[in-house]
C-alpha positions as CSV (number, residue, x, y, z in Angstrom):
1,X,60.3,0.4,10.2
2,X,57.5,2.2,11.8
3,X,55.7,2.5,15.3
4,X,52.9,1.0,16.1
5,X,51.5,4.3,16.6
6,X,51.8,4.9,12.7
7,X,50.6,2.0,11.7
8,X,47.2,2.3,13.5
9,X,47.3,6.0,14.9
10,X,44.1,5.0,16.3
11,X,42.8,4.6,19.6
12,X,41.1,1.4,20.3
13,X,38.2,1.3,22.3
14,X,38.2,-2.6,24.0
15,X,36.2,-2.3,27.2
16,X,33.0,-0.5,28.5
17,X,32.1,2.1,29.7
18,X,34.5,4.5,28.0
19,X,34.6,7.9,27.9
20,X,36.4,9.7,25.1
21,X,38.0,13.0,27.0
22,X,40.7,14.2,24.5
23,X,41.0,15.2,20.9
24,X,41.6,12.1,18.5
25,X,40.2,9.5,16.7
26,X,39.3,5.8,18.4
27,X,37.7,2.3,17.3
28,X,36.0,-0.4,18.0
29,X,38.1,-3.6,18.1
30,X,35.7,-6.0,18.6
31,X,31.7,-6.4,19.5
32,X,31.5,-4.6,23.1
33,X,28.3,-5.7,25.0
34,X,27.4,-3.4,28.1
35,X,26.4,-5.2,30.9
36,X,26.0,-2.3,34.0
37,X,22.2,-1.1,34.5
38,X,22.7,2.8,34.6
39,X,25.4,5.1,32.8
40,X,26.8,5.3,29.0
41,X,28.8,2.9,27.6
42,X,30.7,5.2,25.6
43,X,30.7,9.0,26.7
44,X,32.3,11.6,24.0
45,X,33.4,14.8,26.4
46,X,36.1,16.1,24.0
47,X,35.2,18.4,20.7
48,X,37.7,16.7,17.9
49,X,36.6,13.5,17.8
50,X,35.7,10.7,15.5
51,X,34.5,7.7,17.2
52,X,34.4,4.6,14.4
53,X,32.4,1.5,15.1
54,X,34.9,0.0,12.4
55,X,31.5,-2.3,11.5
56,X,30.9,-3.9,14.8
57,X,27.9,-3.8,17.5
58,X,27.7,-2.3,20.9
59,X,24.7,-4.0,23.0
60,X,23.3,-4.1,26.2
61,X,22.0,-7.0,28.6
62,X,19.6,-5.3,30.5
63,X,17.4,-2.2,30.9
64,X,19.9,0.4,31.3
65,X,19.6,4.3,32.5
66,X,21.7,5.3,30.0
67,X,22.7,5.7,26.5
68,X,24.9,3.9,24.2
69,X,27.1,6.3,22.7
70,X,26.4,9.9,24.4
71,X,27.7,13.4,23.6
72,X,28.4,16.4,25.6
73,X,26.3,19.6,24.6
74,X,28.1,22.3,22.6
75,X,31.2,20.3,21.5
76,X,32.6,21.0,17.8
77,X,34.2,18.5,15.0
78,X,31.9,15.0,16.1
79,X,31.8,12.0,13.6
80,X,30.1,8.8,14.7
81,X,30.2,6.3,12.2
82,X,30.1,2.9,11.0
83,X,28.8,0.4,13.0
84,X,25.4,-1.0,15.0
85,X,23.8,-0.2,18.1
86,X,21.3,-3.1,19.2
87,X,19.8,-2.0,22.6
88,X,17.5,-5.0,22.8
89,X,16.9,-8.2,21.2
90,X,13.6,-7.9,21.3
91,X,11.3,-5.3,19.3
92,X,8.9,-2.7,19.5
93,X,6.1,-2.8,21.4
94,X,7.6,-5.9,23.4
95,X,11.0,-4.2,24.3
96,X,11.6,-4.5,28.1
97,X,15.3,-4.3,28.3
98,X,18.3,-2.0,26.0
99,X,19.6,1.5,26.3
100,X,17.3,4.6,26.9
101,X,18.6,5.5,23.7
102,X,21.3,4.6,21.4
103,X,23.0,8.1,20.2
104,X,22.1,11.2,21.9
105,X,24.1,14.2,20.7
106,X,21.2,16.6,21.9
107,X,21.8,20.3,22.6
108,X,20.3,20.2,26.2
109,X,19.7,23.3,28.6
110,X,18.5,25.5,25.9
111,X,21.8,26.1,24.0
112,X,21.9,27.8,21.1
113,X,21.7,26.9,17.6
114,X,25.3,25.8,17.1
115,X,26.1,24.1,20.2
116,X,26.6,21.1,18.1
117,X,28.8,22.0,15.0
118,X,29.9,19.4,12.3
119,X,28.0,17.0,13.9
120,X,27.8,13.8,11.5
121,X,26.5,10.5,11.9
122,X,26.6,7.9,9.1
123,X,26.3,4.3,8.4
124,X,24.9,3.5,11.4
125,X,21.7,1.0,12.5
126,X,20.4,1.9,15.7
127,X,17.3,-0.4,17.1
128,X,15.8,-2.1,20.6
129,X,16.4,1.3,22.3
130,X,13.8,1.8,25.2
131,X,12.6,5.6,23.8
132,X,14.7,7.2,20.8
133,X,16.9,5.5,18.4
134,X,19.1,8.5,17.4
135,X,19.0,11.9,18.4
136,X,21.5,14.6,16.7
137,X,20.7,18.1,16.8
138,X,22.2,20.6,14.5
139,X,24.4,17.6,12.4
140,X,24.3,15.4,8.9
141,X,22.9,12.2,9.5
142,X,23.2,9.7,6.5
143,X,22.7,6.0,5.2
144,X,21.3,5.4,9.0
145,X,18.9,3.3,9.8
146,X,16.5,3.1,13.2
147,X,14.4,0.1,13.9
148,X,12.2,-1.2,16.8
149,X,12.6,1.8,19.1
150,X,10.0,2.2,21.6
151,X,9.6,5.6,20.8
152,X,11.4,7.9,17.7
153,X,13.5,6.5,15.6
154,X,15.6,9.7,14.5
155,X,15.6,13.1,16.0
156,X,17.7,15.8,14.1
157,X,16.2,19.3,14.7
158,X,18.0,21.9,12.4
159,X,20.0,18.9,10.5
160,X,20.3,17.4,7.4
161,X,18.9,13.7,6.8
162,X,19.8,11.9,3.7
163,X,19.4,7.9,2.7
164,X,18.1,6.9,6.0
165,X,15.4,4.4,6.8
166,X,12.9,4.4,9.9
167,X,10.5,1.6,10.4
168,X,8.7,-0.2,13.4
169,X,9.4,2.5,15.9
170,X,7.0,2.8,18.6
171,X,6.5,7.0,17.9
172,X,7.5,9.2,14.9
173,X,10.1,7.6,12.0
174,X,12.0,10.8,11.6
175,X,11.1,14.1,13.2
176,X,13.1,17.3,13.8
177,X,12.3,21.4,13.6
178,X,13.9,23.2,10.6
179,X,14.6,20.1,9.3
180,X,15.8,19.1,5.6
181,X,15.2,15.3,4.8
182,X,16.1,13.5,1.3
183,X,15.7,10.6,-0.1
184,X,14.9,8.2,3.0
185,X,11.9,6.3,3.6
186,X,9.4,5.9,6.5
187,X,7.5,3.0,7.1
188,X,5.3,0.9,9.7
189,X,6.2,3.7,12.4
190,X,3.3,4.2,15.4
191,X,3.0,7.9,14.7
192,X,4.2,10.3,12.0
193,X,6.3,8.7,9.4
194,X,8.2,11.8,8.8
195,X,7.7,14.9,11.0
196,X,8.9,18.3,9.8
197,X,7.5,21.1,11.4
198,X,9.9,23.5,9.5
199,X,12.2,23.0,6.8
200,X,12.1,20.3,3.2
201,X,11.1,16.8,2.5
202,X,12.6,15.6,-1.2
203,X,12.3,12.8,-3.1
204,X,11.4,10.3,0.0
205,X,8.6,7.5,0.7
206,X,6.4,7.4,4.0
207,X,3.9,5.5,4.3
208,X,1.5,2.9,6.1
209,X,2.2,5.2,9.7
210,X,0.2,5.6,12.1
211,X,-0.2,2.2,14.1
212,X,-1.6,3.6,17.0
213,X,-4.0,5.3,18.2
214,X,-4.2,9.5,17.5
215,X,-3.9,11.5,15.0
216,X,-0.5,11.0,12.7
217,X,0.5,11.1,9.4
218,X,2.4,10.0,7.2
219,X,3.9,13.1,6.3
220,X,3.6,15.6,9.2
221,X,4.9,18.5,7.4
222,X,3.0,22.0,8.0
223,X,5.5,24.4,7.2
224,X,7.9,22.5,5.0
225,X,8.5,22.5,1.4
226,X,7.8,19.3,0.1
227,X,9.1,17.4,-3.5
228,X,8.8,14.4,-5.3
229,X,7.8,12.7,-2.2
230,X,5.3,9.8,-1.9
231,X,2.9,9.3,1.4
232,X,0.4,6.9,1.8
233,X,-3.0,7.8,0.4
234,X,-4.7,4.4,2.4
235,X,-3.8,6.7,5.6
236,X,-5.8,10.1,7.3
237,X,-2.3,11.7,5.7
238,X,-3.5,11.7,1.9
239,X,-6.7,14.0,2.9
240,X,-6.0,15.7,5.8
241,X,-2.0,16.7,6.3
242,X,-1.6,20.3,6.7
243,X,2.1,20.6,4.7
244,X,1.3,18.6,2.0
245,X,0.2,20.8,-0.7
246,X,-0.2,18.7,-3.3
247,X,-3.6,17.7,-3.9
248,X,-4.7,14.7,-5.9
249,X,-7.3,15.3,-8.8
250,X,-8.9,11.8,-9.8
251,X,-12.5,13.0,-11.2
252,X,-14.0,15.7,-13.3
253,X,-15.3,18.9,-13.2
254,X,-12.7,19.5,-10.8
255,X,-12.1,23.5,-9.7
256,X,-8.9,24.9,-8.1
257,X,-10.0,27.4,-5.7
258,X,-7.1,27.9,-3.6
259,X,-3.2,28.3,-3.5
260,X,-1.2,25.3,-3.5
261,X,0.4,22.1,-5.9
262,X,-2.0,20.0,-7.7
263,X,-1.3,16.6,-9.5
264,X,-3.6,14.1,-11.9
265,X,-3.8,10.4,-10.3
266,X,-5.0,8.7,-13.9
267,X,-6.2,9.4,-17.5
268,X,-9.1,11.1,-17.0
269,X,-12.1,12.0,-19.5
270,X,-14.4,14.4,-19.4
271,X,-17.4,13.3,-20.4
272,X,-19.9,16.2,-20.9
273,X,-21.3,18.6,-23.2
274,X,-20.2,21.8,-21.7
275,X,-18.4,23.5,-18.9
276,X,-14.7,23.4,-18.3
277,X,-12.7,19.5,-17.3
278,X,-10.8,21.7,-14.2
279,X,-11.0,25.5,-14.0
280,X,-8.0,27.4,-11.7
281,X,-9.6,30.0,-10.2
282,X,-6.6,31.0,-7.5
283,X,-3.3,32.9,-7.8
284,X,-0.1,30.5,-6.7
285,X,-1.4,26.9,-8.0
286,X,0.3,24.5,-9.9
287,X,-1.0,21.5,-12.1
288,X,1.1,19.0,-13.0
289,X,-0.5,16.0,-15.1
290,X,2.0,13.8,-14.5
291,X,2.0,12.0,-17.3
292,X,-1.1,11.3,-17.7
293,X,-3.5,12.5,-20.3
294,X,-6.9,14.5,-19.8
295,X,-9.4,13.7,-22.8
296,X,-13.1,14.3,-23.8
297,X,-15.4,12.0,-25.1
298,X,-18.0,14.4,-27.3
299,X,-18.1,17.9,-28.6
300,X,-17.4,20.1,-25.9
301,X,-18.3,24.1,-25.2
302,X,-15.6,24.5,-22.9
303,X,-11.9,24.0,-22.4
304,X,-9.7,21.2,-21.0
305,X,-8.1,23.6,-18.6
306,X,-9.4,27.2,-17.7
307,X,-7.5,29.8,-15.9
308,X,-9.6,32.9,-14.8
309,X,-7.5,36.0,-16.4
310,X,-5.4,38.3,-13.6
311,X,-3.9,35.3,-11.6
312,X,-0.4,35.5,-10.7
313,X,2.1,32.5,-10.5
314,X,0.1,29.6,-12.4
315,X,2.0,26.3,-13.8
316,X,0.8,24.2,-15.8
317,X,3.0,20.8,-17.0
318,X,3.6,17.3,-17.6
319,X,0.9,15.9,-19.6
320,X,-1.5,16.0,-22.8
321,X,-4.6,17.1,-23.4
322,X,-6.5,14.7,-25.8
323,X,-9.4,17.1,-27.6
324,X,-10.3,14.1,-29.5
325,X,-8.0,11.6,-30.4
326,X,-10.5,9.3,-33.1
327,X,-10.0,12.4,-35.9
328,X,-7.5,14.9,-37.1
329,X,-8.1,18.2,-38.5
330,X,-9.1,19.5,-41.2
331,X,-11.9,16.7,-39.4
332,X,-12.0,17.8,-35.8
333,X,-15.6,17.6,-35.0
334,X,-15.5,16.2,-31.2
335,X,-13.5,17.5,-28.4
336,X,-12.6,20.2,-26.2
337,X,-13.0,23.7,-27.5
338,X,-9.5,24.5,-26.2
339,X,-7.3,22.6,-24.7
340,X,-5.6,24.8,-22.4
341,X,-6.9,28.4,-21.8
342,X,-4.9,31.1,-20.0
343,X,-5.9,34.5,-21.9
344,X,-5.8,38.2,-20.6
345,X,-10.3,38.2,-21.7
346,X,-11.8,41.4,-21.9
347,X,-8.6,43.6,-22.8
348,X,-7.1,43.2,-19.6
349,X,-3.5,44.2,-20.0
350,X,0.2,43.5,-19.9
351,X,0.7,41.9,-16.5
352,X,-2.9,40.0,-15.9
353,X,-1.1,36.6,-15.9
354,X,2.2,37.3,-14.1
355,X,4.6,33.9,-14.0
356,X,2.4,32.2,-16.0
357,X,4.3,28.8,-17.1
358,X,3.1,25.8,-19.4
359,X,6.1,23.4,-20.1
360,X,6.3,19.7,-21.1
361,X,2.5,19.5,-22.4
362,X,1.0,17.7,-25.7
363,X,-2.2,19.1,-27.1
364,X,-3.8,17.5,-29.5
365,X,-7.6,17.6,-31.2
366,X,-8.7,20.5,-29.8
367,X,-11.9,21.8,-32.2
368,X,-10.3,25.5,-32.3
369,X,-7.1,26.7,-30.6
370,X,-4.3,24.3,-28.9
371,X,-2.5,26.5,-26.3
372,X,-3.6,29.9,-25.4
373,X,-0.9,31.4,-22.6
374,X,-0.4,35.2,-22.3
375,X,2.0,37.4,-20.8
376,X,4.6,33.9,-19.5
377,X,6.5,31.1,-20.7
378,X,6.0,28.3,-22.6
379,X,8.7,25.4,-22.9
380,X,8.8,22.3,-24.7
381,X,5.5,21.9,-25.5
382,X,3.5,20.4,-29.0
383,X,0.5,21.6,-30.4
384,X,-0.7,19.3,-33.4
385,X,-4.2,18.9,-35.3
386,X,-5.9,21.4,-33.4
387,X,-9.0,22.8,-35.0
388,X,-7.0,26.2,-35.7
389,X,-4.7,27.4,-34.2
390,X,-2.3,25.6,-32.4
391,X,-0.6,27.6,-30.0
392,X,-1.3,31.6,-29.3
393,X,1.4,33.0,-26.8
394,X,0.9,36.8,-27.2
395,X,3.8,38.8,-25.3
396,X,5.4,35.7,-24.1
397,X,8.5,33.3,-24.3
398,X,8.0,30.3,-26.4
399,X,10.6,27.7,-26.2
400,X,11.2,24.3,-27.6
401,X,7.8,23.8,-28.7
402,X,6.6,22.0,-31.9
403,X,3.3,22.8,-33.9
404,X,1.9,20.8,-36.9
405,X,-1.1,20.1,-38.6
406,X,-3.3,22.9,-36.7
407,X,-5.9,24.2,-38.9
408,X,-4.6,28.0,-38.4
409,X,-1.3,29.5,-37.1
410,X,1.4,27.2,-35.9
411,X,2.9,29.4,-32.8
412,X,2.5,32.8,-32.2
413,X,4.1,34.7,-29.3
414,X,6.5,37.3,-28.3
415,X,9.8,35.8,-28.5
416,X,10.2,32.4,-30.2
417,X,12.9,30.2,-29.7
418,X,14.3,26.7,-31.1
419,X,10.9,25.9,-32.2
420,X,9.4,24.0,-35.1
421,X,6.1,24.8,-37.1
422,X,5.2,22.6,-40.0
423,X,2.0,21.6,-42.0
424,X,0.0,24.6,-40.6
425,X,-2.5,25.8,-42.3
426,X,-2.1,29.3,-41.7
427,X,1.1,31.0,-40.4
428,X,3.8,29.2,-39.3
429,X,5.9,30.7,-36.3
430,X,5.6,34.5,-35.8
431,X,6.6,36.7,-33.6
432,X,8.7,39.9,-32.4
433,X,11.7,38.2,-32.0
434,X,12.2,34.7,-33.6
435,X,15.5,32.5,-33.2
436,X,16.9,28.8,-33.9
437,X,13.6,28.1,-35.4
438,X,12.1,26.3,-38.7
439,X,8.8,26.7,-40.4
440,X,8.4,24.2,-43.3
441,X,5.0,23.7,-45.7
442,X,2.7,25.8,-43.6
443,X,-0.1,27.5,-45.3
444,X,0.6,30.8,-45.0
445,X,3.8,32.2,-44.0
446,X,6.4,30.4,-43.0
447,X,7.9,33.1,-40.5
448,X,6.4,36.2,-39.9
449,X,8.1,39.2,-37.7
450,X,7.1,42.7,-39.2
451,X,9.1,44.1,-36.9
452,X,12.0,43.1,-34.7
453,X,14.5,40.2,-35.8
454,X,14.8,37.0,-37.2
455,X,17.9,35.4,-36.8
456,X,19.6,31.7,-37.7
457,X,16.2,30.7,-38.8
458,X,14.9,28.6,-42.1
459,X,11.4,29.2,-43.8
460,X,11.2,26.7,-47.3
461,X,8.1,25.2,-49.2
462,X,5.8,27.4,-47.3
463,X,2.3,28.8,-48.9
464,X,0.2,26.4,-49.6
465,X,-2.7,28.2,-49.5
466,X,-4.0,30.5,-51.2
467,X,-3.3,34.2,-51.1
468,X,0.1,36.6,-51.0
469,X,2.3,34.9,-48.6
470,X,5.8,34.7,-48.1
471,X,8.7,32.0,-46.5
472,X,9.7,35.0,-44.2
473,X,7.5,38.1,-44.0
474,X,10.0,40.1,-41.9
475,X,9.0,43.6,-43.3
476,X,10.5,45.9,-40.5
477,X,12.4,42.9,-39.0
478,X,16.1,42.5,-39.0
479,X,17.5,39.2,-40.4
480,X,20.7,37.4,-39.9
481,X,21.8,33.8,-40.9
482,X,18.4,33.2,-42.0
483,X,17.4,30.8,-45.3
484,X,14.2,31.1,-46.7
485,X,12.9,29.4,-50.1
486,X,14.9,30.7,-53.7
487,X,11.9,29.2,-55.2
488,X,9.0,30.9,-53.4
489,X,8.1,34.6,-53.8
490,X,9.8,35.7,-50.6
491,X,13.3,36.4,-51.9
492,X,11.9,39.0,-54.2
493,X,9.4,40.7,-52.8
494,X,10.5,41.0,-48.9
495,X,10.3,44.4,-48.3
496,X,12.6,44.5,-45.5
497,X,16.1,42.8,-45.5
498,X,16.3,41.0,-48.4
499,X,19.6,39.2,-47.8
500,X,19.6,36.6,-45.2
């Protein structure tokens, strides 16, 4: 047999107001309604305490002075969770009645970061409050969501928000200082959708904010780092937002002249004769296509992409880069001169591109070279039917790329890694240090390292072309779990390690 006490060691909460004074944990039994004018119907004075709605509603009848569920500064251990808090029947901007605001867990009289610690609030939908909907300072707020507040919907300076959904509040959706939000969405709000003056915004939707009158945004964000988050570009937000650094490109010539994140609406095609389709002229930018493919229409003296040499941290990803997509070499006669451009010019040395990345990027058509990327890295990228050569990575990392039919070289860099060249006309894959990688009927070498290693590699039916070439040219090189072609003049004449 057991007690009561062990089968529910639980205190129920039954009647309002309540105030929760000692240590424990407590639920709701039933839907409470508060009926008084001024005070909290459910005060939390005790650290140690999780206070579970257990799925139902706590309402109010009238306009009341007071809160719904309110928390004491600078207590520890503080779970709210589970349940609804409907101040009003009515909504936003008709509310007349309802609590002041439904959870307020604010660290009031100036205390210090850390008056509230372990602060969480989840599961809950808070909405007919008078001003704010939820405010939680210094907590984890999740799967929340705040509705038809008169003013903000969620509060939570110095918190965490994840999976939570504001719409139809009178003011901002969901605001805080030092703030990290994820995944939630903003919608329909009077003011900012999201607000973080400090702090991260990932992977979350706000838009069509701004309902009333001033000047809001979708995403308020001026100091945050921002991801993978959509805002509305219908609103002043898309143009004007101060922490939103990634700019849309949607026509041609377009020039990147200072720092930030830079992103490609749509196909676009360049359709002159000459110049450059975008030209980065500033240190810390990144371009990211995504997806989508930048192409030329006619026989072009210029390049797809330009950056200026010396420029530190540039990234370039996500997309292709159509020279000319109607022929293939040895026929390229249209098309972009390069496709993307990133070379030390003028013998500028070791260290004029420093973090220089291109990952993820097809080019294709190009009337001379592909890729050109010095001194960085390039990942998972393919270079076919370029003009010549396909992609030239001097002093840099080249991983997971692919290069086939280029006129010239395949791939060319420093250290060359789990890539593939085949059907080049001119040398495969070389570089100083070449690994995991297969060159197969290119025109000239299939692998070439005169120096440095060569290691679990294979080089067959290479040489097409005429001349003295070999499967693996590797004449200084050390080699290791390598197969080249038996048939093929490589296995006699290599001068350096002859056995692979």
């Amino acid at each position: 047999m057991k007690t009561l006490d062990q089968i529910e060691a639980r205190t129920p909460i039954d009647s309002l107001p309540y105030t929760i004074s000692t240590p424990g944990s407590y639920y709701f039994t039933k839907n409470l309604q508060f009926t008084a004018t001024s005070g909290d119907a459910i005060s939390i004075t005790s650290p140690n305490v999780t206070l579970d709605f257990n799925g139902f509603t706590l309402s109010s009848t009238a306009t009341v002075a007071g809160r719904g569920v309110f928390v004491t500064g600078g207590l520890n251990n503080i779970a709210i969770r589970n349940g609804n808090i409907a101040g009003s029947s009515t909504v936003y901007p008709t509310t007349i009645a309802g609590f002041e605001n439904g959870i307020y867990a604010n660290a009031s009289q100036g205390i210090p970061f850390g008056a509230f610690r372990n602060l969480s609030v989840e599961n809950m939908q808070v909405s007919g409050c008078r001003t704010w909907g939820i405010v939680a300072y210094y907590g984890r707020l999740s799967n929340c969501t705040v509705a038809a507040n008169g003013t903000d919907g969620l509060i939570a300076s110095e918190g965490v928000v994840t999976a939570c959904l504001a719409k139809y509040n009178g003011g901002n959706g969901i605001s805080g200082a030092a703030i990290t939000v994820v995944n939630s969405v903003a919608s329909a709000n009077g003011r900012d959708g999201i607000g973080a003056t400090s702090g991260s915004v990932t992977a979350c939707i706000t838009q069509g904010n701004n309902t009333s009158a001033g000047s809001y945004y979708d995403l308020n964000a001026a100091n945050a780092v921002i991801a993978s988050t959509k805002y509305g570009t219908g609103n002043v937000t898309g143009s004007s937002i101060d922490g939103e650094r990634r700019a849309a490109i949607d026509s041609l010539p377009y020039t990147i002249s200072s720092p930030g994140s830079y992103y490609l609406t749509q196909n676009l095609q360049f359709t002159a004769t000459s110049g450059d389709a975008i030209s980065i002229t500033s240190p810390n930018v990144t371009l990211d296509l995504g997806g989508f493919t930048l192409s030329s229409t006619a026989a072009v003296t210029g390049r797809g992409i330009f950056v200026t040499g010396g420029l530190n941290n540039i990234v370039i990803r996500n997309g292709n880069v159509a020279g000319n997509s109607s022929t293939v070499f040895p026929a390229v006669t249209a098309g972009f001169e390069n496709g993307i451009y990133a070379n030390a010019a003028g013998g500028t040395p070791f260290g004029a591109f420093r973090n220089l990345t291109v990952e993820n990027m097809q080019v294709s058509g190009c009337r001379t070279w592909g890729i050109i990327a010095y001194y960085g890295i390039v990942n998972n990228c393919t270079v076919a039917s370029n003009g010549t050569d396909g992609l030239i990575a001097s002093d840099s990392i080249v991983t997971g790329s692919i290069a086939k039919y280029n006129g010239g070289n395949g791939i060319s860099g420093g250290t060359v890694n789990g890539c593939i060249a085949i059907s080049n006309g001119g040398i495969g894959i070389s570089g100083a240090t070449v690994t995991s990688s297969t060159a197969t009927s290119n025109g000239q070498d299939g692998i070439r390292a005169t120096s440095g290693s060569v290691t679990s590699c294979t080089a067959t039916s290479n040489h097409t072309a005429a001349g003295t070439y070999y499967d693996l040219n590797a004449t200084d090189a050390v080699v290791a779990f390598t197969k080249y072609g038996t048939g093929n003049t490589t296995g006699s004449t290599l001068t350096g390690n002859k056995t692979p």
